[in-house]
C-alpha positions in Angstrom: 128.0 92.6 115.5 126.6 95.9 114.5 124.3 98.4 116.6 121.5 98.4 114.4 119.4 99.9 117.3 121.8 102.9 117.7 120.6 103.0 113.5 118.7 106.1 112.4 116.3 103.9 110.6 114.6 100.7 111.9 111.9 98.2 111.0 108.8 98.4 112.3 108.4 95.5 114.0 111.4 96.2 116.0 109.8 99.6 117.6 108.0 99.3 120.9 105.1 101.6 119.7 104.4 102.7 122.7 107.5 104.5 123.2 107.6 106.1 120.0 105.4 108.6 118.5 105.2 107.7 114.4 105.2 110.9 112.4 104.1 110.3 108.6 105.2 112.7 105.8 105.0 113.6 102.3 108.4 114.5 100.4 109.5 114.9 97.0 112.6 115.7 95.5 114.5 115.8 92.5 114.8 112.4 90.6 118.2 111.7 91.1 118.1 112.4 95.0 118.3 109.1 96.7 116.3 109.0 99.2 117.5 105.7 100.6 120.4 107.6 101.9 118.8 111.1 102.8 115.7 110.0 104.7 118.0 109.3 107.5 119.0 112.5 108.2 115.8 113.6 108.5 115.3 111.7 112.3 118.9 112.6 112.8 118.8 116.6 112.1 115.1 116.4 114.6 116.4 114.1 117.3 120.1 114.0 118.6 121.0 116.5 115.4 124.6 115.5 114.9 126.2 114.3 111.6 129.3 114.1 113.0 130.4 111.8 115.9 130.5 113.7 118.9 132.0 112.7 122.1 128.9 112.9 124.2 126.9 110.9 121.9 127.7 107.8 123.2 126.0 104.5 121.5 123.6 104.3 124.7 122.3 107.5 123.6 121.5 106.5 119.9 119.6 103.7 120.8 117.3 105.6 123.5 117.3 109.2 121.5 117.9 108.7 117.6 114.7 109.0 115.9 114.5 106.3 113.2 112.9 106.1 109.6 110.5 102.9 110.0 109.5 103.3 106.3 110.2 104.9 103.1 107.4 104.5 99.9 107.9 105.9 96.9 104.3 106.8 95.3 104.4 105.6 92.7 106.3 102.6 93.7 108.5 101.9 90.7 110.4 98.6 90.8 112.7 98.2 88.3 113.7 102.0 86.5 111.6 105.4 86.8 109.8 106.2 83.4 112.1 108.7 81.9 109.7 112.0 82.2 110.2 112.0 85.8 111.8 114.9 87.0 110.8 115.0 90.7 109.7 111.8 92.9 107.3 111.6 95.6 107.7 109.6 98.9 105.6 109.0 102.1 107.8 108.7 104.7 107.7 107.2 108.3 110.0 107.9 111.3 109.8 106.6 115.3 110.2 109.9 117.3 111.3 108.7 121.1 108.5 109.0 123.5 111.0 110.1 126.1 112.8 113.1 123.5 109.1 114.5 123.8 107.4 113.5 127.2 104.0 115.3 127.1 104.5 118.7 125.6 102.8 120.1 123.2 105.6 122.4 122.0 108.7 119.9 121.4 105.6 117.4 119.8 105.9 120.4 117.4 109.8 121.0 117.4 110.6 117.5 117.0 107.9 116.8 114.1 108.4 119.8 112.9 110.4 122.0 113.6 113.8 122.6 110.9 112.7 120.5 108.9 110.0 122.6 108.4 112.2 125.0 106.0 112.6 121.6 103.2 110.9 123.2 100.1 108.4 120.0 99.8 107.6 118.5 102.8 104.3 118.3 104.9 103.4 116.6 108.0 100.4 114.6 107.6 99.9 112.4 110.5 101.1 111.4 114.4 100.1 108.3 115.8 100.5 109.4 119.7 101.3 106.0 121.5 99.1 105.7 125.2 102.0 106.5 127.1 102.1 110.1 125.9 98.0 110.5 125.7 97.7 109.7 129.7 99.4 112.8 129.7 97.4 115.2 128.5 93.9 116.0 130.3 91.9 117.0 127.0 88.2 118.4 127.3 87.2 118.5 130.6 83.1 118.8 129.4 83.4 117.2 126.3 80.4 116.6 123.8 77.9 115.6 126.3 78.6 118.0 128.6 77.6 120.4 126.3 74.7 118.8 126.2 74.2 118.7 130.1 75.0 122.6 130.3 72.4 123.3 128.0 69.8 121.2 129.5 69.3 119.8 126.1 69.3 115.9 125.8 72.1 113.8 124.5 71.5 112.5 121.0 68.0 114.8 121.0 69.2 117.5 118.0 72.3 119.2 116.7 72.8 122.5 118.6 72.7 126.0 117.1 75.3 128.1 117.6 75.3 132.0 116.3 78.6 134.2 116.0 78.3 138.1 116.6 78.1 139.6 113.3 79.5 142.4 113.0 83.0 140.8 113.9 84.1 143.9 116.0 83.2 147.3 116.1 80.2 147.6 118.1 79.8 148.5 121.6 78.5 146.3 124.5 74.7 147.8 124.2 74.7 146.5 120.4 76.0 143.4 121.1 73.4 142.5 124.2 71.1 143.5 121.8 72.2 141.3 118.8 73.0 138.8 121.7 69.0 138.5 123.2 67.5 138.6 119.3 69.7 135.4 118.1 69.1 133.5 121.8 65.5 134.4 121.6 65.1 132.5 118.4 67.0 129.4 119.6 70.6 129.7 119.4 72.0 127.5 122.0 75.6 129.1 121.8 76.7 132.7 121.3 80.1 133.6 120.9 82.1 136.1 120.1 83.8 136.7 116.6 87.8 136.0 116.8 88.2 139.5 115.7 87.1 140.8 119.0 88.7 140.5 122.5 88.9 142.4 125.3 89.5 145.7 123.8 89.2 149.2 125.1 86.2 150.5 123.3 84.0 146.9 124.2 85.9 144.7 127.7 85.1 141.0 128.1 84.2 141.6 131.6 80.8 144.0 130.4 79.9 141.9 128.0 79.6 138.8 130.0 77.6 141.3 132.5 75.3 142.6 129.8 75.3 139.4 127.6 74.6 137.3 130.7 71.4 139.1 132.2 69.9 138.8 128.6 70.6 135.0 129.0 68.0 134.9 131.6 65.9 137.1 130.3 65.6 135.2 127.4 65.7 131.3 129.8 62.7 133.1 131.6 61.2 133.8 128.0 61.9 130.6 126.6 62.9 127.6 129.1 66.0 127.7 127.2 69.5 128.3 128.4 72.4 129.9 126.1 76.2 129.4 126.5 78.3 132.8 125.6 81.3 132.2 124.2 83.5 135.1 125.5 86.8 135.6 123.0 89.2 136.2 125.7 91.9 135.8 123.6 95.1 138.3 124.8 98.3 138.3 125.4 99.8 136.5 128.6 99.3 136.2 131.6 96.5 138.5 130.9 94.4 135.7 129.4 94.0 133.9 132.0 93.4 136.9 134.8 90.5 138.1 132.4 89.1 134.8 132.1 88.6 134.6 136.0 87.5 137.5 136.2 85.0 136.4 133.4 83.7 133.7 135.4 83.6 135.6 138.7 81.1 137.8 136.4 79.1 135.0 135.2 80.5 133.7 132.6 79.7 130.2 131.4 81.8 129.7 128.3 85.6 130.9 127.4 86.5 131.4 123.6 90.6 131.3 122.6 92.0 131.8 119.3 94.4 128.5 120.3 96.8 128.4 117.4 97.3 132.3 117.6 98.0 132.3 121.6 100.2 128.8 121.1 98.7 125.5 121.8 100.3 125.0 124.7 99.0 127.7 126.4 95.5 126.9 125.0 96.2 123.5 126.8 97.5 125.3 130.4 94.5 127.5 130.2 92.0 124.6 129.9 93.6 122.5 132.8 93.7 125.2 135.0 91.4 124.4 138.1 89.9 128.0 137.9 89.1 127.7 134.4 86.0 125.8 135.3 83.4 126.4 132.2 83.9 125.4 128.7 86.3 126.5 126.1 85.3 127.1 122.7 88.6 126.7 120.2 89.0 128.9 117.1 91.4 127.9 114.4 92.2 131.3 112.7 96.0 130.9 111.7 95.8 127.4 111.4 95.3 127.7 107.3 98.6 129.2 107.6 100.0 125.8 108.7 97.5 123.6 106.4 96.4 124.8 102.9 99.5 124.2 101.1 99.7 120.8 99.3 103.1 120.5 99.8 104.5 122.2 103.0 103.8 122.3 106.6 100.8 120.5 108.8 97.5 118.4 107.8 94.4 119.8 108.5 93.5 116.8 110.5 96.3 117.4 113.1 95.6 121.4 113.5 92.4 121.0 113.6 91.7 117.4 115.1 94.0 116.2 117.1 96.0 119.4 118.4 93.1 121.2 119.7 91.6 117.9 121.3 94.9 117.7 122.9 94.8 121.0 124.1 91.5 120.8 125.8 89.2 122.0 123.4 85.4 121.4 124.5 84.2 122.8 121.8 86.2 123.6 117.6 85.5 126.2 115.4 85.6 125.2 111.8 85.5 125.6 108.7 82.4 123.3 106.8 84.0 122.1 103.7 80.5 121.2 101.8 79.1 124.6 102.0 79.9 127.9 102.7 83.0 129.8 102.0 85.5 127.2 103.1 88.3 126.3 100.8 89.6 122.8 101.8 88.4 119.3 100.8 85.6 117.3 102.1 88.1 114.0 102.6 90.2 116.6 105.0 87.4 117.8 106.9 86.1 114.2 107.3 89.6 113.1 108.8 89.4 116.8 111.4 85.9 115.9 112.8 86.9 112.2 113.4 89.7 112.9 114.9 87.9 115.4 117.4 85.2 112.6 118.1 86.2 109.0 117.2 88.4 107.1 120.3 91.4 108.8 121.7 93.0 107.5 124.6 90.9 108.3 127.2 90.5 112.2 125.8 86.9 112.9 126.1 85.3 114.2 122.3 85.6 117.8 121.4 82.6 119.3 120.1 82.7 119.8 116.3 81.5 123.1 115.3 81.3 123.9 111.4 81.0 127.4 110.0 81.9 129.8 107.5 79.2 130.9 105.2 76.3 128.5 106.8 72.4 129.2 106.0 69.7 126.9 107.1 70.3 125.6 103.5 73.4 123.6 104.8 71.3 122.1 107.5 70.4 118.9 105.2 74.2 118.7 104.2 75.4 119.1 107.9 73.0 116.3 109.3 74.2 114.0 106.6 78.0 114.5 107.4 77.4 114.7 111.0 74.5 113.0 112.6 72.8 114.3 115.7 75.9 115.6 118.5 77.2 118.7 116.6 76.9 122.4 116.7 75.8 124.3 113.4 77.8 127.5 113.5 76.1 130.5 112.1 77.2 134.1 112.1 76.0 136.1 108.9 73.0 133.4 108.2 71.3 134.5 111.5 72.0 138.3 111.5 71.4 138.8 108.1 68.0 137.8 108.1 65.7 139.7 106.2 63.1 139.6 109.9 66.2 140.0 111.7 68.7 137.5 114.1 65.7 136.4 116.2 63.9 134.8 112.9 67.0 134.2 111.6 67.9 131.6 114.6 64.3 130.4 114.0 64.5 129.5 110.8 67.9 127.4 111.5 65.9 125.5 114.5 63.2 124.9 111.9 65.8 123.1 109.3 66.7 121.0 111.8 63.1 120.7 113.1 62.4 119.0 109.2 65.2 117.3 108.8 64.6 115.3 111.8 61.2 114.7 110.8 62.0 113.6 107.5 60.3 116.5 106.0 62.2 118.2 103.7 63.0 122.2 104.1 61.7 123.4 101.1 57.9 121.5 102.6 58.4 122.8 106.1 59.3 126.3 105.2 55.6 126.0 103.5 54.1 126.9 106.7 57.5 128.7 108.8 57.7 132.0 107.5 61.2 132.8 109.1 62.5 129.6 107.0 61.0 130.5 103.7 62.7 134.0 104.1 65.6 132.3 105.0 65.6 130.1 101.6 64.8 132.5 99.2 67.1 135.4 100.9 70.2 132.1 101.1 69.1 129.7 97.9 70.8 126.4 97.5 73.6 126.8 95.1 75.5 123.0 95.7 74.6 119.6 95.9 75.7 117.4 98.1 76.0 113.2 98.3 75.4 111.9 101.5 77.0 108.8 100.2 80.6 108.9 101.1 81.3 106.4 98.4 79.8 108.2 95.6 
């Protein structure tokens, strides 16, 4: 009888899923490709990669190495003849990776599922479903959403945090920046980080900032009663990374900042389960676009920036808000991100979602609706920018909140808060938004 199991294609049913990590893809290709036939190679060409019998790959191998294609639609799903003005055809395609071809690691993950196939003119990964066998691997977020919370002395489920980025991006020395740093903490930004666009560089080191940056945090807790996280970008080549991040924390530091899809993930995910790495890491996806935005080619959105930073031990994701401000990606895509940074993952603790780019306490309505209570509002320009300055411009954000919660709208509450009304005729509301997902 024949090997079906040493088969590069499968049924379902007959994959124990939790050995097998399922990749799902779009294709297309010409009409006259069949697919049927072609699909195949795909598991073959990222698994055991021979087309040709080879003496080592003995059947005992196929069966426990072979990726296998566990499905094949066409979209749409013709059934008797394809309407005659089709010239290319679509396909969402399915394939059973071998938990034991990729163990733990984030970079085959990425080499099998992606990897040469990556080259294929259409092709786009849009999915993994990562069986539990592979996620008790991985350590994730060692403080997690409410640890946040716990840091900051702010209670669980209370309000969404504020968090302000350092505008300018880079530039400035360390005696601007403590400066720019006290004004935004004064007026209630919880977080402070650092724009990606700064590191440790010559003219402005991590290690001064935190020093500078760190006594203004108490200045401002003795001030306020509030404490501030600071967000150091420590971003660098390695191992340097990781020797200025200790050194960070030996400083005072409270909060790490990595640009993880520039350094790798991988190394994103050694740096955050490092023992001495012992404050939280804030995650910025610059690059990742570079993977996502094209309709047709490379990775989802939801898997650069959902499931791979989770993965790699993000407390805390910077990213883009896709029903305000300057991002350029649907809302359906940045729905499927922030679930998959907080809904259940194995027993990966939630990573923080943080959306930016562009915010004013305009969004703050919008950013409730989508989120609910346990998220950071990311503001860099919208607090610095502020015709009173960053100190009134962090106000004005706490006050949008303040209303919303209230059940007051902004436009009433900025009636009698100054720093908001400033803030919403500087910013004004250009967009509307549906808070009903179904509409």
């Amino acid at each position: 009888m024949k090997d079906y199991r040493g088969e590069p294609r499968a049924l379902a049913e007959d994959i124990d899923m939790e050995n097998y990590i399922i990749a799902t893809y779009y294709t297309a290709w010409p009409r006259d490709w069949d697919m049927d036939y072609m699909s195949p190679a795909l598991a073959i060409e990222q698994s055991t990669g021979t087309f040709e019998p080879m003496p080592g790959e003995t059947p005992d191998l196929r069966r426990n190495h072979l990726a296998k294609v566990i499905g094949l639609f066409e979209v749409p799903y013709y059934e008797g003849e394809v309407n005659s003005d089709v010239v290319e055809r679509q396909y969402i395609i399915q394939v059973a990776f071998p938990a034991v071809n990729i163990e733990n690691q984030l970079p085959m993950l990425m080499t099998s599922c992606v990897g040469n196939i990556s080259l294929a003119k259409k092709l786009k990964l849009l999915d993994l479903r990562m069986p539990k066998s592979i996620l008790d691997g991985y350590q994730g977020p060692k403080f997690g959403i409410e640890g946040i919370y716990d840091l900051l002395g702010v209670e669980f489920g209370s309000r969404p945090l504020l968090n302000n980025m350092i505008k300018p991006c880079t530039g400035y020395t360390v005696d601007v920046g403590a400066e720019l740093f006290y004004q935004a903490a004064l007026g209630g930004a919880d977080v402070i980080k650092d724009d990606e666009l700064i590191g440790d560089m010559e003219f402005n080191r991590c290690v001064d900032r935190v020093k500078a940056y760190m006594e203004k945090e108490r200045q401002v807790y003795e001030e306020t009663g509030e404490r501030t996280l600071y967000a150091v970008n420590v971003t660098d080549r390695l191992p340097k990374m990781f020797e200025t991040a200790k050194r960070v924390i030996d400083a005072g530091g409270n909060c790490l900042m990595v640009n993880y899809v520039s350094v790798g993930p991988e190394a994103m995910r050694t740096f955050a389960e490092d023992p001495d790495i012992n404050v939280p890491i804030l995650a910025h996806q610059d690059v990742a676009g570079a993977y996502f935005m094209s309709p047709y080619n490379g990775v989802s959105s939801p898997i650069m920036m959902g499931k791979i930073p989770r993965l790699a031990g993000a407390d805390i994701i910077a990213y883009p808000f896709a029903m305000g401000g300057k991002a350029t990606y649907m809302k359906e895509r940045y729905n499927a991100c922030t679930r998959n940074l907080t809904y259940p993952f194995g027993n990966l603790k939630p990573t923080m979602p943080m959306p930016g780019g562009g915010l004013t306490p305009n969004n703050v309505p919008e950013l409730i609706a989508v989120h609910g209570i346990d998220f950071i509002i990311g503001a860099g320009g919208g607090i610095h920018g502020h015709p009173q300055g960053p100190a009134a411009g962090a106000r004005a954000f706490r006050y949008a909140i303040d209303a919303v919660l209230n059940g007051i709208t902004i436009e009433e509450y900025a009636d009698e808060h100054e720093e908001l009304a400033a803030a919403l005729k500087k910013w004004p509301k250009i967009t509307e938004f549906k808070t009903n997902f179904n509409e």
